[in-house]
N, C-alpha and C positions, 0 to 999 in steps of 0.2 A: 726810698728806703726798701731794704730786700728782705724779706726771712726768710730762713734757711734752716729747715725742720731735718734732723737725721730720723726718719722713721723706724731704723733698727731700734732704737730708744726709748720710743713710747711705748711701746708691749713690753713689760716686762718679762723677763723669762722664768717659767715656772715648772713646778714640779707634780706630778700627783705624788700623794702620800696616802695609804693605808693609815688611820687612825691610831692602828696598833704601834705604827713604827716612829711615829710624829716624835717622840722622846728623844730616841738614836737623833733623828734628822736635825734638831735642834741643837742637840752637843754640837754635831758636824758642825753646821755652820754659826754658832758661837765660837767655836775651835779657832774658822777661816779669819773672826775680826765681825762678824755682821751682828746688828742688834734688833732687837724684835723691834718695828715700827708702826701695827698696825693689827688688830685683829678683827676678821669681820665673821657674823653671826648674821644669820637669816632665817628666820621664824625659832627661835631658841636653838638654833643646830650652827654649829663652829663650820664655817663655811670653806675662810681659807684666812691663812698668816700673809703678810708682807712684809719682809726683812731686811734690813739695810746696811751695807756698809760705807759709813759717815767717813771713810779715807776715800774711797775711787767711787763713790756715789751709786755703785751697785746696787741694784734691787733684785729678790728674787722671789716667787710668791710661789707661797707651798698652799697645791687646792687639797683639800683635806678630803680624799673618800670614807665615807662610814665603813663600820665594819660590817662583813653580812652576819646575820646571826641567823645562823643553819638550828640551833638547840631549840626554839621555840617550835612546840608542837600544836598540834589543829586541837580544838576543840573536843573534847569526849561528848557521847551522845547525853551523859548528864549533868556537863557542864551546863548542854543548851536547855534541856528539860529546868534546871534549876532558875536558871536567866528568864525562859518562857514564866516560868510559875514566881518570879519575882515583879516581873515587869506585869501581871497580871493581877498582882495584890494592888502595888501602884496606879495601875487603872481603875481597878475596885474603888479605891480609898476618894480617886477623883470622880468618881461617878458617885460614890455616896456622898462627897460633900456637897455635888450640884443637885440631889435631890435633897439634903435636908435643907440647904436656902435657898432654893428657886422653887417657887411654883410654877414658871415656864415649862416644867418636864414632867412627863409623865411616866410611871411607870408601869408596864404592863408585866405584870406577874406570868402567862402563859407561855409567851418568846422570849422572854429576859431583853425587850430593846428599850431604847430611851427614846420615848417622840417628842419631837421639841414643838410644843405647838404655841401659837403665837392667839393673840387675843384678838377675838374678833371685829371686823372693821364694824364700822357705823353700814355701811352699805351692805356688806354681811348680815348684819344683826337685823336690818330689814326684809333683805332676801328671804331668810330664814325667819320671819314672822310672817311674811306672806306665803311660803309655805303651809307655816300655821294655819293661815284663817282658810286656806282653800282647804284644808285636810276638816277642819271644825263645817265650811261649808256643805262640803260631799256626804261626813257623818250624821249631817245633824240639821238638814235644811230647814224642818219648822221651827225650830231654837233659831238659829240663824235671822231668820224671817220676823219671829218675833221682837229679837233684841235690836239686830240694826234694820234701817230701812232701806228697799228693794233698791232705791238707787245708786247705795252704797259699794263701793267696788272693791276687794279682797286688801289691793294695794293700799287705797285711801283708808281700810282701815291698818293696816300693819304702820303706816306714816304715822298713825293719829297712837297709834299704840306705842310708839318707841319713848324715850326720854328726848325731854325737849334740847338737851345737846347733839345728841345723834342725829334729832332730823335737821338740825340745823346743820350738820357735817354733811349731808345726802343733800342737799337744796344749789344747786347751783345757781 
């Protein structure tokens, strides 16, 4: 068994068309006998027609070019000024709702920025106690001396000072 493809046949023959004239072109070939068969769209833009004529199996597909539209003008310089100072209330509005329900953010009133700070690790909040006891150490050695004893070491006391979750989070 053989087949036997005429290639002139499978492309159809087509036309460009200016948008503006697609009306005209349509009478025409209504006029010849042909019947609209198909219309394709692509991202909401009329792409291109395919039209038929149902006596000699004719197809001819009109690709639709847009029109250009020369009339639209650029921007004025207070177009953009009004956009800038729109889209800047917009950020306002979203920067005050994250500061009235999060207390993840801080606001520092001197630089106008937002620090997003995160809450401190269990290993942090040790860190940061045994800073403590060395800085109470250096200040204050016979207070120091008095309360805990000489064999006591800045760390072991900053462990013994945290909450009993925390040191359990630091204990490997």
């Amino acid at each position: 068994m053989t087949f036997q493809f005429k290639f002139s046949k499978i492309n159809e023959p087509y036309i460009n068309i200016i948008a503006d004239e697609l009306d005209t072109a349509r009478s025409e070939v209504c006029n010849a006998g042909f019947e609209l068969f198909e219309i394709w769209e692509n991202k909401d833009t009329h792409s291109h027609e395919v039209w038929k004529n149902l006596n000699t199996s004719e197809t001819i597909r009109f690709n639709l070019i847009p029109e250009k539209q020369d009339d639209q003008q650029d921007a004025s310089r207070q177009d953009v000024v009004d956009e800038l100072v729109d889209l800047w209330g917009e950020l306002r509005a979203i920067r005050n709702h994250f500061t009235r329900n999060s207390a993840e953010y801080d606001y520092t009133e001197g630089d106008d920025l937002y620090i997003i700070q995160k809450p401190p690790s269990p290993l942090d909040k040790f860190w940061q106690k045994v800073a403590e006891a060395k800085i109470m150490i250096e200040e204050d050695q016979e207070g120091w001396d008095f309360v805990i004893k000489d064999s006591i070491d800045a760390t072991v006391f900053a462990y013994y000072d945290l909450a009993k979750d925390d040191r359990l989070a630091i204990v490997h």
